[in-house]
Legacy VTK file of the C-alpha trace (Angstrom):
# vtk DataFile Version 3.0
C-alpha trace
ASCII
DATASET POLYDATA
POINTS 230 float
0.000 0.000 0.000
1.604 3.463 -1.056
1.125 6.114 1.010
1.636 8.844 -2.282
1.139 8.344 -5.932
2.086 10.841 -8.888
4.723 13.913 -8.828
4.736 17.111 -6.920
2.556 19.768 -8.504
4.218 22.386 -10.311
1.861 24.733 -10.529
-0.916 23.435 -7.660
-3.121 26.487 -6.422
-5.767 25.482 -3.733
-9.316 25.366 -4.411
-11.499 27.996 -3.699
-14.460 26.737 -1.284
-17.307 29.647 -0.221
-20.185 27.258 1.637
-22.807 28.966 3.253
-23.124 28.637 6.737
-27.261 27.581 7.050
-27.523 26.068 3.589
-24.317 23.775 4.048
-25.482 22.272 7.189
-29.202 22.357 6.015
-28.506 19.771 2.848
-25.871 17.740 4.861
-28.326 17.553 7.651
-30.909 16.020 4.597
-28.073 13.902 3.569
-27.884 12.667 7.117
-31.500 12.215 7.481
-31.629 10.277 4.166
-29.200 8.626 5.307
-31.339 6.877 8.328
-34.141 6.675 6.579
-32.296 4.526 3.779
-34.841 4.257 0.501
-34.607 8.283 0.365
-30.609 8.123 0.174
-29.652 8.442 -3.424
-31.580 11.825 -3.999
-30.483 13.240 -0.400
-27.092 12.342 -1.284
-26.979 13.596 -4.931
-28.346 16.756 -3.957
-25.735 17.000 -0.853
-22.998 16.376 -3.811
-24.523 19.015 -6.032
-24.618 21.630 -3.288
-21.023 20.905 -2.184
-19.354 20.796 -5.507
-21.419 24.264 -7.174
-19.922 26.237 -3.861
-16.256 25.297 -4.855
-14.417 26.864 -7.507
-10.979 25.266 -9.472
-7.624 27.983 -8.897
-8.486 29.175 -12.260
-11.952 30.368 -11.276
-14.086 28.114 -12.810
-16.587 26.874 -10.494
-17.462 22.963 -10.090
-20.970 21.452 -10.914
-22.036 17.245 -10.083
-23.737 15.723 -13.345
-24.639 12.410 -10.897
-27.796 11.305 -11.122
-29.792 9.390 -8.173
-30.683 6.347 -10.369
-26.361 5.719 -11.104
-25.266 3.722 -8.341
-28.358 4.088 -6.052
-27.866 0.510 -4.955
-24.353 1.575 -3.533
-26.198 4.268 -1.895
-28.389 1.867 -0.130
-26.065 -0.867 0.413
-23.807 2.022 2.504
-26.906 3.083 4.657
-28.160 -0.194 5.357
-24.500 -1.557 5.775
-24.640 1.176 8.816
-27.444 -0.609 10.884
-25.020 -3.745 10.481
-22.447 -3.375 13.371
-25.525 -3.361 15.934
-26.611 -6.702 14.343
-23.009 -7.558 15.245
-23.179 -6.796 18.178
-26.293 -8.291 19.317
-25.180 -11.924 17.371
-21.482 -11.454 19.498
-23.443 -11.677 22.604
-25.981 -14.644 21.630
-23.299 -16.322 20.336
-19.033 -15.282 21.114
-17.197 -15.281 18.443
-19.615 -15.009 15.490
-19.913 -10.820 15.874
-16.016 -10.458 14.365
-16.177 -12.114 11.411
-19.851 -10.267 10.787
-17.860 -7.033 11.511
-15.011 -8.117 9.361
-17.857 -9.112 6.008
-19.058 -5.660 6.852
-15.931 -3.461 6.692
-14.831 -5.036 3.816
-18.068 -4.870 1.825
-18.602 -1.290 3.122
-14.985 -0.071 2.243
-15.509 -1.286 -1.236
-18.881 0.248 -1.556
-17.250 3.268 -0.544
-14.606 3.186 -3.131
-17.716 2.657 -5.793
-19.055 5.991 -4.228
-15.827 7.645 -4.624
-14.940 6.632 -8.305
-18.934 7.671 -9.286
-18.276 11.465 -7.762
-14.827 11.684 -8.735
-16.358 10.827 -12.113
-19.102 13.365 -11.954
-17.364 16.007 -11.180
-17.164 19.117 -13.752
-16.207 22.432 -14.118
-18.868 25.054 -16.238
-17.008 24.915 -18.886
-17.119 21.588 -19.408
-13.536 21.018 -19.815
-12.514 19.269 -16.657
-12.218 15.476 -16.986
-11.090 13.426 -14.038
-11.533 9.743 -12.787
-10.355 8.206 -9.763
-8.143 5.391 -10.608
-7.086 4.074 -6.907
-7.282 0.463 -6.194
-8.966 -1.751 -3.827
-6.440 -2.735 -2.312
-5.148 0.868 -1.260
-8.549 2.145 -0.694
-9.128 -0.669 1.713
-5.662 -0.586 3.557
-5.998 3.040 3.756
-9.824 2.656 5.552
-8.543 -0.095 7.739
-5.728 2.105 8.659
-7.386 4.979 9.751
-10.268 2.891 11.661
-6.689 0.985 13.658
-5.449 4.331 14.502
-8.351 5.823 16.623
-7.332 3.775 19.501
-4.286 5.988 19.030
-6.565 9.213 20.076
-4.411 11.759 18.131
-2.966 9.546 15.732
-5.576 9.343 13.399
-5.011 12.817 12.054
-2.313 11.752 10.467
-3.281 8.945 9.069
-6.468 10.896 7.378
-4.167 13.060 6.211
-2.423 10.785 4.124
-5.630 8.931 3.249
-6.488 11.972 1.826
-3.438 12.453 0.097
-3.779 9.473 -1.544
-7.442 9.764 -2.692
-6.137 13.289 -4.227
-3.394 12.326 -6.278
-5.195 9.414 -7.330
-7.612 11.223 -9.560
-6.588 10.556 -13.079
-7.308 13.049 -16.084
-6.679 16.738 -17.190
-5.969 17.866 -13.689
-3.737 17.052 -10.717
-4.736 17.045 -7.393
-3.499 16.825 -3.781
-4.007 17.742 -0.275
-1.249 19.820 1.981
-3.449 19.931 5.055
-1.198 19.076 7.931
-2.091 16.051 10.776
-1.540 18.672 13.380
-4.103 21.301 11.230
-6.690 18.132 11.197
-6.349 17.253 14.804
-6.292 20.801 16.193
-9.364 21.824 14.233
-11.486 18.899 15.032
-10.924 19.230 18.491
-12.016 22.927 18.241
-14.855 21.580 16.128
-16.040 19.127 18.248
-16.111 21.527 21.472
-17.473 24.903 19.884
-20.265 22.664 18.481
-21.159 21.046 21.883
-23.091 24.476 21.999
-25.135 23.378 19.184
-25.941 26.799 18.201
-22.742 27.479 16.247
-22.695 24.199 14.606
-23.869 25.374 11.151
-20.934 27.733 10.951
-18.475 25.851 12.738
-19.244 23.146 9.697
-18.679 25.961 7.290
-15.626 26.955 9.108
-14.602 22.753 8.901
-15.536 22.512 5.303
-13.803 25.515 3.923
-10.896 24.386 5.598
-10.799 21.020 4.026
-11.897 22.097 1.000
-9.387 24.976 0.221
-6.269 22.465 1.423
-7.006 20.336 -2.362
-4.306 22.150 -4.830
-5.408 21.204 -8.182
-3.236 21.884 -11.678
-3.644 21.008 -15.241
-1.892 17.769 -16.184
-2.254 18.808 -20.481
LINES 1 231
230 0 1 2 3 4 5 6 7 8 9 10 11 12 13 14 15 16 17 18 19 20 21 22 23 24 25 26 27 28 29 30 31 32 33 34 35 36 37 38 39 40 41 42 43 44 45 46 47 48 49 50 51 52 53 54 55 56 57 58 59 60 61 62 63 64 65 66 67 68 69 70 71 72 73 74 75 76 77 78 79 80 81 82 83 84 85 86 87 88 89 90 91 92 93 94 95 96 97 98 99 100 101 102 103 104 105 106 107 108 109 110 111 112 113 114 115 116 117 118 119 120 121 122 123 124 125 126 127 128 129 130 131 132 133 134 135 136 137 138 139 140 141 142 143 144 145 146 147 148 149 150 151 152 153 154 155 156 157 158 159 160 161 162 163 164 165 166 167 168 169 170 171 172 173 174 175 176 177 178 179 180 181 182 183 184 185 186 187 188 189 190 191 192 193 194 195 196 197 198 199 200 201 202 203 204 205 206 207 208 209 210 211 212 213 214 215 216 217 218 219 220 221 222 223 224 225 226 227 228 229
């Protein structure tokens, strides 16, 4: 499993994120709820993918639109919401009978990691710029995509490890987009971990949430460089 793919940037500028602070929590709050509800997931989550990507723009000031539909890969959609009510089935068969709620777990990660790298190849793929001139695809493998997901799940019983660990999962996802531009993330583990901690104890107010999520998202957001490969 490699950590990084593809050559330094030459010319990488970060993107250029502007969410809204009651709109981006409002449709990732839908996404959420779509999410639970699990038939309703493939429009919830399209529309949570167009919002996201028509509030970014490329360096170059072109801004991003998603052409995914809901009928795509709607049966990865609901195979990733219903694949979250799993783990309590686990649980529950672990204590009616040890030692049968691991390997559940284990089907379940496995299955739900590839599902995930399904989801990831589909939005990668759907991405576009108004022009119509951008042209990606995410070519990462299983394998990686996998190891990388495993990897990041290990290191939360590391408390402050996992920061770095999503940072180079992240890495990797970025410069693992194929096409007419080059992408990659220089967000620092220390940038992830102290900003998630701030995060996590601004929001226990619950009033500032939707802008502490803007705050969180912008961040992320305007850490992806992106430069034309042609």
């Amino acid at each position: 499993m490699s950590m990084m793919t593809g050559a330094p940037l030459s010319a990488a500028a970060p993107l250029r994120p502007d969410y809204p602070a009651l709109p981006t929590f409002g449709w990732l709050f839908l996404a959420a709820i779509g999410q639970a509800l699990i038939i309703p997931s493939p429009w919830t989550l399209t529309a949570a993918y167009q919002f996201l990507c028509r509030n970014v723009r490329l360096p170059d000031g072109r801004r991003l639109s998603f052409a995914g539909r809901p009928g795509d890969i709607w049966y990865v959609i609901v195979g990733v919401a219903l694949l979250a009510v799993v783990p309590h089935a686990g649980v529950h068969a672990a204590r009616l009978h040890p030692g049968n709620g691991a390997p559940l777990q284990l089907v379940v990660f496995l299955i739900n990691s590839w599902l995930f790298l399904l989801l990831t190849q589909w939005f990668v793929a759907n991405v576009q710029s108004d022009d119509g001139r951008l042209s990606i695809g995410f070519a990462g493998s299983v394998a990686g995509y996998i190891g990388w997901h495993l990897l990041l799940l290990v290191s939360m019983i590391t408390i402050i490890g996992w920061a770095w660990v999503l940072k180079f999962f992240l890495q990797w996802i970025c410069r693992n987009v194929a096409g007419n531009m080059a992408f990659d993330f220089v967000g620092s583990g220390f940038s992830i971990l102290w900003r998630s901690v701030v995060f996590i104890l601004v929001s226990s107010l619950i009033i500032p949430i939707p802008w502490m999520l803007r705050w969180l998202l912008n961040w992320y957001t305007s850490q992806i460089t992106a430069a034309p490969t042609v």
